[in-house]
Residue, then its C-alpha position, 0 to 999 in steps of 0.5 A: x673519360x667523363x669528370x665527376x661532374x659530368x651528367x653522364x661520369x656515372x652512366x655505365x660503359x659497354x662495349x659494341x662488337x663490330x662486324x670486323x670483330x673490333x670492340x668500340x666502348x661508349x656511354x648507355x643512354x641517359x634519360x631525363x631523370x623524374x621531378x627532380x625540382x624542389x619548388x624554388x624557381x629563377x627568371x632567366x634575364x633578356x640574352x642570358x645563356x644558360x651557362x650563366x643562369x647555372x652560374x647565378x643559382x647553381x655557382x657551377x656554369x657547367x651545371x647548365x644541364x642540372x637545369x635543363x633536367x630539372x625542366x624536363x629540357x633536352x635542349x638548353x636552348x629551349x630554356x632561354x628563349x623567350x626570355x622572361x621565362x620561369x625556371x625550376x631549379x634543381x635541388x642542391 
C-alpha cells in the first residue's frame, strides 16, 4: 500500500474485527520519532512550502515529513509560517 519512502511503509499492519465479524487492515500509529537532527539548520524563504524547502536540502520533495520529524512538527504548515523561520534538518 505504502512505497518504500513513505514515513508510514514500515509501521506494522493489524487488523480491526467488526461487530459484523468483517476484518478491516490498517497502519499502527506512528509517533514522532526522538532528536532526530543533526545540528545543521535551513531559512525557509517568505511563501516557501515545505515540499520545496524538502527538495532544496533533502532533494526529495516528498521528504517534507522528514523535516516536520526533525522539528518535533505534526503539522508541515507550522513549519512554514512565519517565514524567515530556522529549521533543523534531519540527518542524510
Amino acid at each position: 500500500m505504502f512505497n518504500k519512502t513513505s514515513r508510514y511503509f514500515e509501521l506494522p499492519d493489524r487488523i480491526l474485527v467488526g461487530s459484523d465479524g468483517r476484518e478491516v487492515a490498517y497502519k499502527s500509529r506512528r509517533f514522532l520519532p526522538r532528536d532526530v537532527s543533526h545540528g545543521a539548520v535551513t531559512a525557509v524563504a517568505q511563501s516557501e512550502r515545505l515540499d520545496l524547502v524538502a527538495f532544496r536540502v533533502l532533494r526529495q520533495p516528498e521528504h517534507f515529513w522528514r523535516l516536520c520529524d526533525a522539528n518535533a512538527a505534526m503539522s508541515p504548515f507550522d513549519l512554514v509560517e512565519p517565514s524567515g523561520q530556522v529549521l533543523r534538518l534531519p540527518e542524510a
